[in-house]
C-alpha positions in Angstrom: 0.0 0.0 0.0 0.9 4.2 -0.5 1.4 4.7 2.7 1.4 8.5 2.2 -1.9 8.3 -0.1 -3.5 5.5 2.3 -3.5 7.0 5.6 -6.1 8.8 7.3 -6.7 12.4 6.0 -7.9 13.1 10.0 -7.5 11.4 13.3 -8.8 12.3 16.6 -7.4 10.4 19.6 -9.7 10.7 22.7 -8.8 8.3 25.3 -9.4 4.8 24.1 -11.5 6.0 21.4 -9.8 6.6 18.1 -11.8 8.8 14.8 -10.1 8.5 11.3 -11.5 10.0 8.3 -10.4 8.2 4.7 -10.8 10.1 1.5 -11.9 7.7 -1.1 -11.8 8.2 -5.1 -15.4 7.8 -6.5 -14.6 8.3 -10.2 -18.5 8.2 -10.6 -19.4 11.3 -9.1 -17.7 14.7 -8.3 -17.7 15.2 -5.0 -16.4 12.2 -3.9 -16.7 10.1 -0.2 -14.9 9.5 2.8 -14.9 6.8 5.2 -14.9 7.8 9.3 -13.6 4.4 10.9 -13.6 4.6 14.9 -12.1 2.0 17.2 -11.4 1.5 20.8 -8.0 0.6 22.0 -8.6 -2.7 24.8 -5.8 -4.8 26.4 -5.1 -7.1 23.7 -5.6 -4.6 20.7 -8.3 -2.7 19.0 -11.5 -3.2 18.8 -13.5 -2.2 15.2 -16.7 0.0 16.4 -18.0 1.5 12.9 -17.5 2.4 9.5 -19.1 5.1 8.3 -19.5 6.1 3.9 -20.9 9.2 3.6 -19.8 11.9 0.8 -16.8 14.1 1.2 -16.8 16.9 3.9 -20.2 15.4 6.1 -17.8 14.7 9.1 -16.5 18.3 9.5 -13.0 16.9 10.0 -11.0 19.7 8.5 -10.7 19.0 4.7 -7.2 20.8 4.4 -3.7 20.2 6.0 -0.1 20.7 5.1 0.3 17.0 7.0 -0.4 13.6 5.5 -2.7 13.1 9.1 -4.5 15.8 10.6 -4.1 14.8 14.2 -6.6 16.4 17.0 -7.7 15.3 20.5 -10.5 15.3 22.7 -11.1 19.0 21.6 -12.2 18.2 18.4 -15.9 18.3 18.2 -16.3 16.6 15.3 -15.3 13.3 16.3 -17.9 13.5 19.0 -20.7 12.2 17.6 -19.1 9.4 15.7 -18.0 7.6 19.6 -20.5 5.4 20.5 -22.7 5.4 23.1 -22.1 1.7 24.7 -18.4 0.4 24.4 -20.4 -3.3 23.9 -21.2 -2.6 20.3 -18.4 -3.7 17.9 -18.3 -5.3 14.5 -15.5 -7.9 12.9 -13.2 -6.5 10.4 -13.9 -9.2 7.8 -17.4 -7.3 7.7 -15.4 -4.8 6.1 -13.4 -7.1 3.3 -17.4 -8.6 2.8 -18.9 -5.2 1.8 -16.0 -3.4 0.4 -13.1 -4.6 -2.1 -10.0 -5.8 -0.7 -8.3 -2.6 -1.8 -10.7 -0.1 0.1 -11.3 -2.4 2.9 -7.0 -2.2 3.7 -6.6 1.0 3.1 -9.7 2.1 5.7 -8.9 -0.2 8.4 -4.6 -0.7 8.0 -4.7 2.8 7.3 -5.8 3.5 10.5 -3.8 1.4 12.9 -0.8 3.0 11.1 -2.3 6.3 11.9 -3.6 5.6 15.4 0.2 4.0 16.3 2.4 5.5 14.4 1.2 9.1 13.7 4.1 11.0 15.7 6.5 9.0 13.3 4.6 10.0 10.2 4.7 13.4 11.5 8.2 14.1 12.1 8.7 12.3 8.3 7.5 15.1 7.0 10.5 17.1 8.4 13.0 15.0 8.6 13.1 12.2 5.8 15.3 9.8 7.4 14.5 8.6 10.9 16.3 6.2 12.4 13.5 4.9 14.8 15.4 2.3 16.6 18.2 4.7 17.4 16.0 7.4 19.0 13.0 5.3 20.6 14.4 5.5 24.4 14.8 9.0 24.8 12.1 9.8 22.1 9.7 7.7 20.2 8.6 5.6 23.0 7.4 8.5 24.7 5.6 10.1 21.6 4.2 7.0 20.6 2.8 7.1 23.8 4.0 3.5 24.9 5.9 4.5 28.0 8.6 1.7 29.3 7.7 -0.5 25.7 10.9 -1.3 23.7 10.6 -1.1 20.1 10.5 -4.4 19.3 7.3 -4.9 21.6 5.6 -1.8 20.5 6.4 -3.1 16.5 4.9 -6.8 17.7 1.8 -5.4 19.0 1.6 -3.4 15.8 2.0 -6.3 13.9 -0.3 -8.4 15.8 -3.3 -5.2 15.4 -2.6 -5.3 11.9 -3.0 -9.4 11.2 -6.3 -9.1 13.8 -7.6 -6.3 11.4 -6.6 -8.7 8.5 -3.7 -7.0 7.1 -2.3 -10.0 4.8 1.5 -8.1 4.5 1.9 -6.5 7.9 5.6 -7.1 7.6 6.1 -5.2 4.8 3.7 -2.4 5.9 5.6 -1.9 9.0 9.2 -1.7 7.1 7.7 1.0 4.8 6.4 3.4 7.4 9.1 2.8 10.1 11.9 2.8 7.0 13.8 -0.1 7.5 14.5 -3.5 6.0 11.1 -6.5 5.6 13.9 -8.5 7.4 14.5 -6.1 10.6 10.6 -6.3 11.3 10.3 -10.0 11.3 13.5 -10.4 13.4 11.8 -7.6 15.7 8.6 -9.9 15.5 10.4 -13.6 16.0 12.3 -12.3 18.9 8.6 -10.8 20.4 7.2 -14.4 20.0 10.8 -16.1 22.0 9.9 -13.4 24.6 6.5 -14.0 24.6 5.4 -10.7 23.9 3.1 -12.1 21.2 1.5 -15.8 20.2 3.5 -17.8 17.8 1.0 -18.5 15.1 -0.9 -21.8 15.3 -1.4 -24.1 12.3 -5.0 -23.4 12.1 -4.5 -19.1 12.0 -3.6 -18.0 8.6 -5.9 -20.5 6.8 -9.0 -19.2 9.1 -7.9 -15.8 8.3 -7.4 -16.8 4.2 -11.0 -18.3 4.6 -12.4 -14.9 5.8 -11.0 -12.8 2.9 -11.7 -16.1 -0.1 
């Protein structure tokens, strides 16, 4: 995926709850749509609360930003409305892949991890080209990030592990584009995660469930 022309244009982060607002190409109408995804962070990941189509500007998310990802918190009223009311009520993500095309359906919902995790990174991109994360993430990006004592290679397993839950079939390679490194620095970050723990080793019947959901 474009990382840069698949992330959110908008994210609100307001406690738990996190708003993202998709532009989507219509090529059948002028105007165009966006997609507001909104998800709730929980022990074990992120859980998918609602997907909302609805043409181009409806969510009052601002429409224009010299950033890739408009980032706002609590402050910003638009996101209000779209939280819901009772944190019971969540839907799968294969819902998604069901009603939308595998293209639209990644770039709403890996779009949006990648913007909800890794938006301080994305942000400092667009100033400086070259980061080298693993360099600066104790004195820096572990605190942006927001993940407090997390080492790198925890904070990219649980990244990798939201993305696979939300169906991401190259969450590997997604991860090396926006952190800038090497496929093969992300899977050694994510076989050392699984020695440690840090993350389930994948059973024999995991990917062929998850293949089943997207066939």
């Amino acid at each position: 995926m474009s990382l840069a022309q698949d992330l959110p244009r908008n994210l609100c982060q307001n406690g738990r709850w996190a708003i993202s607002v998709t532009d989507i190409a219509d090529s059948g109408s002028t105007q165009g749509l966006e997609a507001v995804v909104v998800s709730k962070e929980i022990p074990d990941g992120y859980q998918l609360h609602k997907v909302v189509l609805q043409p181009k500007g409806t969510s009052g998310a601002q429409l224009d930003s010299p950033h890739v990802t408009l980032v706002e918190g609590k402050d910003a009223d638009w996101a209000v409305p779209f939280i819901p009311k009772s944190d019971d009520a969540h839907i799968q993500p294969h819902m998604i892949y069901e009603m939308l095309n595998k293209t639209a359906a990644r770039k709403l919902l890996s779009g949006h991890l990648l913007a909800v995790r890794y938006n301080a990174i994305t942000r400092m991109r667009e100033i400086e080209e070259h980061l080298d994360i693993a360099s600066r993430w104790e004195k820096e990006f572990k605190w942006s990030l927001g993940q407090g004592e997390a080492s790198l290679t925890k904070f990219t397993a649980i990244s990798y592990k939201a993305l696979t839950d939300w169906l991401e079939t190259s969450p590997a390679q997604v991860l090396a584009a926006i952190e800038g490194v090497s496929v093969t620095t992300i899977r050694n970050r994510i076989y050392a995660a699984r020695e440690k723990g840090a993350i389930e080793k994948p059973g024999s019947g995991i990917r062929s469930a998850k293949k089943a959901k997207l066939s």
